[in-house]
C-alpha positions, 0 to 999 in steps of 0.5 A: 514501422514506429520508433517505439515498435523497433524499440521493442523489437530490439530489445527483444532481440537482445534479451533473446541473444542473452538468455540464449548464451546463459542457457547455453553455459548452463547446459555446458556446465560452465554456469552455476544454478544460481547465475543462471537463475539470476539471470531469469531473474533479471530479465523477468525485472526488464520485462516488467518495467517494459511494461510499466513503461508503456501505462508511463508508471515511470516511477514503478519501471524505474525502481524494476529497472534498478533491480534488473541493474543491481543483479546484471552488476553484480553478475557482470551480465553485459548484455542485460546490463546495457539493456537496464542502462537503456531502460533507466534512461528512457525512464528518466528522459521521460520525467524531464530528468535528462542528466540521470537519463544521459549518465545511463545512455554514456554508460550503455554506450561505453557496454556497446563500444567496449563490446565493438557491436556496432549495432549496438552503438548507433542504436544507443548513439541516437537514444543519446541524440534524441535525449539532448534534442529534447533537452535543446542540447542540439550541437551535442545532439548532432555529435551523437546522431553523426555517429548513429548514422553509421557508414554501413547501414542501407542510406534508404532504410527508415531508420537511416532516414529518420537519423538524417532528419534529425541531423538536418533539425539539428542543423536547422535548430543551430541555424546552420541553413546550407548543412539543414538544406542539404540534409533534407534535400538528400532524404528528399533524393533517397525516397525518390522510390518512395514518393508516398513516405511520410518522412519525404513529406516532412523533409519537404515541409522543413525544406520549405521552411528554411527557405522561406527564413532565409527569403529563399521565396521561390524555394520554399514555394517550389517545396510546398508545391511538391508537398501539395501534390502529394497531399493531393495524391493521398485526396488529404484535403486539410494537407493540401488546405494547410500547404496551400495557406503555407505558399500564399503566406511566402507569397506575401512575403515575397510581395506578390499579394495577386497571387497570395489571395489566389492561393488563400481563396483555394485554402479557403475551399478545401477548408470548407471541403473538409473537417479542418480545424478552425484554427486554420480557418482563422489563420488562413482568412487573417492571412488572406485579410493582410494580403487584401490590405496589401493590395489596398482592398481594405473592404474585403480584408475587413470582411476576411478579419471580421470572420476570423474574429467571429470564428475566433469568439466562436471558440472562446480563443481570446489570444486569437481575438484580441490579436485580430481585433488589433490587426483590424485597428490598425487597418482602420488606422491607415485608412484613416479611420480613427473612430473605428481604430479606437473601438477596435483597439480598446476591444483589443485591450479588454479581450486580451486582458481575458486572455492572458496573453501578453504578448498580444496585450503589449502589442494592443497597448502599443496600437492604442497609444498609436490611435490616442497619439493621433487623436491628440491624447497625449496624456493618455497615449503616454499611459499606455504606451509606458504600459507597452514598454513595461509588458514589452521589458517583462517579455524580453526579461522573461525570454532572457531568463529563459535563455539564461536557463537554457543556457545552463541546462546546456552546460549542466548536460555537458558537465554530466557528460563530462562527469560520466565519462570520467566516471566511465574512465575510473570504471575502466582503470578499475577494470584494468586493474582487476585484469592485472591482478587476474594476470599476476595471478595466472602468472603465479599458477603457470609458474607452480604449475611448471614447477609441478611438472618438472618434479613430477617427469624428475621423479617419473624419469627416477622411477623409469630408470630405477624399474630398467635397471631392475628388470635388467639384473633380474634378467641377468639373474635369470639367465645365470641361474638357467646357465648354472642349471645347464652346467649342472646337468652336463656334469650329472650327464658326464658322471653318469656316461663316466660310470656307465663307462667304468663299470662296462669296462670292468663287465665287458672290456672286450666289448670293443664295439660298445667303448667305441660307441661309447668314446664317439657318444662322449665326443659327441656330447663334447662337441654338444658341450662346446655349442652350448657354451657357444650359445651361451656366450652369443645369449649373453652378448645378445643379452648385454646388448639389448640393455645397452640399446633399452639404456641408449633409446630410454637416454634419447628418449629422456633428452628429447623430454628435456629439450621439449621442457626447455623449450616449454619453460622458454615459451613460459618465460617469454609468457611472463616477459609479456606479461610483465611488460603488459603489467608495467604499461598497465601500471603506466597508464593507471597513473597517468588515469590517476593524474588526468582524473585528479587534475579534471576534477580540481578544474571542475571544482575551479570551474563551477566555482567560477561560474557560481561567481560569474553567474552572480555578476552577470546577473547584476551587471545584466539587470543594470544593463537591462535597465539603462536599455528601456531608458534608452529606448525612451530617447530614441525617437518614435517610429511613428513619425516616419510613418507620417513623413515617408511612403513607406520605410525601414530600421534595421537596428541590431544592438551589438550589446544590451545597449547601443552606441549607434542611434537615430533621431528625428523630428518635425519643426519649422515646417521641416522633417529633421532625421540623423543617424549616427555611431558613437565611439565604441558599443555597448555601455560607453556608446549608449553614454555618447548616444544619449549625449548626442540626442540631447544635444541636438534636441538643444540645437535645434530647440535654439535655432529652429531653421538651422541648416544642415552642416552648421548643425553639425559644425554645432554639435560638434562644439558642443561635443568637443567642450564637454569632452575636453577632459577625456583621454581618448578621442571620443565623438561619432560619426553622423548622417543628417537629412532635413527634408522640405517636403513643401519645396522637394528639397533635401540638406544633407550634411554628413561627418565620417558617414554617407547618404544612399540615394536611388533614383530609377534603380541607379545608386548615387553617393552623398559622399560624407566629409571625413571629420567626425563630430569630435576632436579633429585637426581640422575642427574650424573647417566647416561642414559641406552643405548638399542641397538638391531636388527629390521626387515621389519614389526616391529612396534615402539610405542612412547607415552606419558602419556596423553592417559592412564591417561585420565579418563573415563568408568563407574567408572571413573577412568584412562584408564592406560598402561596395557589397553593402551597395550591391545588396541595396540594389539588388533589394531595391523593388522590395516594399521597405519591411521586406527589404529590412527582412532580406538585409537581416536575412543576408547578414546573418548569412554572411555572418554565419556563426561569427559574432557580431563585431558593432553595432548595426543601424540602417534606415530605408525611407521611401518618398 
């Protein structure tokens, strides 16, 4: 599935989940009917820029986006509001406007963390990444893509796959081999299930690519043998063309040119075997030419470069052609054919004046200087070489103003991080703030709502208390009014039994039996009287009772109320101690916000001022510089002459500054060949100083005393260097390698102040050992320099140096390479042809190196005889 398929599909999913919890709200009655048709509003604006994201109306998105932003802050939608974020990023990234782009992903971001989604995050933390790779932001980009590849995710998913890549192209990109290698080779290991997928493919291809930038030959053909079978298992015939041109091309690197025109020969009939463009078919017979040239077949590689030039002019790609008709100059040039070097190489001037090229321009006026030189035009050779040296100084201005721009599109990036995430930081102690505002004001509502119970159970215990004792005197009431009743109709029933009794004595006392009956009927209501009396009596404590246990079960009842509300206010105290510590640390730690915001903003202001201020010296100071360069580049001496004198060679020149201290020179009079290599005190600036000194001094020598040897020149130069740095404070001078070769007699001088001569013969290393004067102040300034005089024959090889390469630092522990290593890798690269050995050499010092900065100057010439 693509990359921008899952985008889509994420933010589906996303918008989905939050219109599924607005809706949610809405139906729950806990979201207005205006939010929630914000909201639809909002997502119907997102839905629009998506889509005039994909017709790329950037401007059109970029403005719906904006809306869609404008509501979801105002609603304080999370979810929509880190989706907006995201769009207006890619918007931006899209128009080249990569620090608006970064500010909206931090912000995404910063929604996503404070959200702790990590689904969230690593998918925004690679937007991020992929924003600053664009931008060449790579070691910021690594940050960002360390934390999309989460520890959590399947290792084997496509997304996972494609974040390790990116961190391997990060590695890569910042010259990182070993973590690139070990990236790529883990994606490598995690398709192994997988052996058709496509990012398997690209991991090998940049396998084979780091390989072969570190000389890593046999790796990198390993890897692109891989890549070869699976283009063959897909029948992918431009794959298995370009791949196989790929292999011959490290095979030549590595020396073996049998086996790289083998393999150009077979990229050569896939080609014809498939629809492959013609770029490839010119690459791959240019290569398969330079292999032939190599292997001294010069006839099949003028017939291999006259077909690529053809299909070349065929296409109207001038560059191409031009840069063709140059290779073929020189190849005529070394095979001394002067006639056809010259026509070749004018072509080449006249074509790549069409073309526009000037990288391949200044290389044709270089080639033609070259052939003019050797046909004994000197005036002319001097022209166009000065017009090399002009394009050649434009070239490496222009590529390090570029790098100038680079270089402050980098720190503009990081000054936008860091100004987004400041404004983050401001965000998030407002936030704090509105939440201590909130929590004071919750605080203030708990407290009058305590306040509001406590009045209310008052006035509701008052009430319960007042209504028991109502009831309870209107049930006394009661009950004496019925015993008042009672006693009003005993004594109504006594009068009347008294009455009847009277008036049956007066009517019939003889009625014995009645009295009797009468007597024994009053007792009994006697007895009655008294049982209801005792009733009565039991009624009423019974009575006085129950109100005594209503009055202790309601005073239970109410204490129980109170203690419950004691402990209710307690826990309501403990709230507010709570909160009002979290007020203080809040308050706390919005003034140390304060303080680091202020503080980060005044060194902002100091620090682009600076750098203003820097910038504008540095350019000056670089300028000058870059001028002092070109005429120093006019003293040193040309590179041809080795090429005339020697079988083959090498210069290794690695200026630690602009300008160097470190030097060569050479030249033929009387019959000899004259070379030395030498330090000056100090690098850059000052070292180019004693450097051109030193040159001219030995130009005068020698122009004195034509047959001088090799120790009284030294003894010379350095009276001469002495005398006119009489007056310096310091103790300046250099150190220097001389050889004077006598190809007539196979005899070399050597003489040597401070730096020893290399020699291998039959691949055992041997030492001119140098003395320890230098060519300056010394106390031993008579003593004269040892003369080494000795034999040489066909295929020995003459190592001059100076220091720079084995004091330069580096490896795990950080210390010097030294001569000893220094020796063992001339050794080691001894059956090398010299260019190649020169690529190795550099290779490995910047593996050693690594990240550390270059500490001097380096030089090293290789001559083969």
């Amino acid at each position: 599935m693509s990359t921008k398929r899952l985008t889509k599909l994420w933010r589906m999913a996303l918008r989905l989940s939050a219109l599924t919890i607005l809706l949610t709200l809405f139906v729950k009655n806990t979201y207005s009917q205006n939010n929630y048709k914000d909201s639809i509003t909002c997502v119907k604006f997102l839905n629009r820029s998506d889509s005039l994201m994909s017709i790329e109306q950037l401007s059109n998105a970029i403005e719906s986006a904006t809306q869609a932003f404008n509501i979801a802050s105002q609603n304080n939608y999370s979810t929509l509001l880190l989706e907006s974020n995201l769009i207006l990023g890619d918007a931006y990234s899209h128009q080249k406007k990569t620090e608006k782009g970064l500010r909206h992903y931090l912000s995404a971001l910063s929604i996503a963390e404070k959200g702790k989604n990590e689904m969230q995050i690593v998918y925004v933390s690679k937007k991020i990444g992929d924003a600053l790779f664009s931008a060449q932001a790579f070691e910021k980009a690594l940050d960002y893509y360390k934390i999309a590849y989460h520890p959590n995710s399947n290792r084997s998913s496509d997304e996972s796959l494609i974040t390790l890549e990116d961190i391997g192209l990060c590695y890569y990109n910042t010259q990182k081999n070993s973590e690139a290698i070990s990236a790529f080779d883990s994606i490598v290991i995690l398709t192994e299930s997988k052996p058709t997928s496509t990012i398997r493919k690209r991991a090998l291809f940049n396998l084979s690519e780091i390989h072969r930038g570190i000389g890593n030959w046999d790796e990198a053909i390993r890897n692109c043998k891989k890549l070869y079978d699976w283009f063959k298992g897909e029948n992918d015939l431009y794959g298995m063309a370009l791949t196989m041109n790929n292999i011959g091309f490290n095979q030549i690197s590595k020396g073996d040119y049998n086996s790289s025109i083998d393999a150009f020969k077979l990229a050569l009939i896939l080609s014809d075997q498939s629809n492959v463009s013609d770029e490839l078919t010119i690459g791959i017979l240019t290569n398969l030419g330079i292999s032939y040239q190599n292997s001294s077949q010069i006839v099949k590689a003028r017939e291999s470069i006259s077909k690529a030039i053809a299909m070349a002019n065929d296409r109207k790609d001038w560059c191409k052609k031009a840069s063709l008709q140059n290779l073929m100059a020189l190849i005529n040039y070394n095979d001394d054919d002067l006639y056809n070097a010259h026509e070749f190489s004018r072509s080449s001037i006249e074509t790549g004046h069409e073309s526009d090229c000037k990288e391949v321009l200044q290389e044709c006026y270089k080639t033609y200087s070259i052939i003019l030189r050797d046909g004994n035009d000197y005036i002319n050779a001097l022209s166009y070489y000065e017009k090399h040296l002009k394009i050649r100084d434009s070239i490496l201005f222009e590529k390090r103003m570029n790098e100038q721009n680079l270089s402050n599109r980098l720190a503009m990036l990081k000054e936008t991080e860091s100004k987004q995430q400041l404004f983050i930081a401001d965000q998030q102690m407002k936030d704090l703030q509105v939440k201590q505002l909130k929590l004071e004001t919750e605080k203030k509502e708990q407290q009058i709502s305590l306040l509001k119970k406590e009045k209310e159970l008052e006035q509701s215990e008052k009430n319960r208390l007042y209504q028991s004792l109502e009831l309870s005197k209107r049930e006394n009431e009661a009950a004496l009014q019925k015993s008042t009743i009672r006693d009003l109709e005993q004594k109504n029933a006594i009068k009347e039994l008294e009455i009847k009794q009277k008036e049956a004595l007066e009517k019939d006392r003889q009625k014995e039996i009645a009295l009797l009956q009468s007597e024994k009927e009053r007792q009994q209501l006697e007895i009655d009287k008294q049982a209801e009396a005792r009733k009565r009596v039991t009624w009423m404590l019974v009575l006085s009772g129950l109100i005594i246990v209503l009055v202790a079960i309601s005073f239970i009842v109410t204490k129980k109320k109170n203690y419950q509300l004691a402990e209710q206010k307690q826990v309501i105290q403990d709230k507010n101690l709570y909160l009002e510590q979290a007020n203080q640390e809040i308050l706390e730690k919005n003034a140390i916000l304060s303080e680091q915001s202020e503080e980060i903003r005044a060194q902002n202001e100091e620090i682009i001022t600076q750098k203003e201020l820097i910038e504008k010296k540095n350019i000056d100071i670089t300028d000058s510089i870059l001028y002092a360069r070109v005429i120093q580049s006019a003293i040193l001496s040309e590179e041809e002459l080795l090429k005339s004198n020697f079988s083959d060679h090498f210069i290794l020149y690695r200026p630690k500054d602009i300008v160097s201290g470190d030097f060569w020179w050479f030249e033929n009079m009387a019959g000899r060949f004259i070379i030395a290599v030498a330090d000056c005190t100090g690098h850059g600036v000052p070292g180019a100083l004693l450097s051109m000194l030193g040159a001219a001094y030995l130009h005068e020598i020698l122009n004195v005393n034509p047959n001088i040897t090799a120790n009284e020149l030294l003894f010379e130069l350095r009276k001469m260097f002495v005398d006119s740095l009489r007056t310096s404070p310091t103790r300046d001078g250099m150190d220097i390698s001389l050889c004077i070769f006598d190809f007539a007699k196979s005899e070399v001088e050597i003489a040597a102040a401070n730096n020893s001569v290399y020699i291998i013969r039959n691949d055992e290393l041997s030492i001119v050992k140098a003395d320890k004067m230098p060519i300056g102040n010394h106390p031993l300034m008579n003593k004269p320099y040892t003369s080494n005089r000795f034999n040489f024959n066909k295929g020995e090889k003459f190592y001059l140096f100076t220091d720079g390469y084995a004091d330069q630092f580096g490896g795990t522990d950080g210390k010097k390479l030294k001569m000893s290593n220094f020796r063992e890798l001339l050794i080691k690269s001894n059956s090398m042809e010299m260019q190649l050995q020169r690529d190795w050499l550099d290779n490995e010092l910047d593996s050693w190196k690594k990240h550390r900065e270059q500490v001097d100057d380096i030089l090293v010439i290789g001559l083969t005889i």
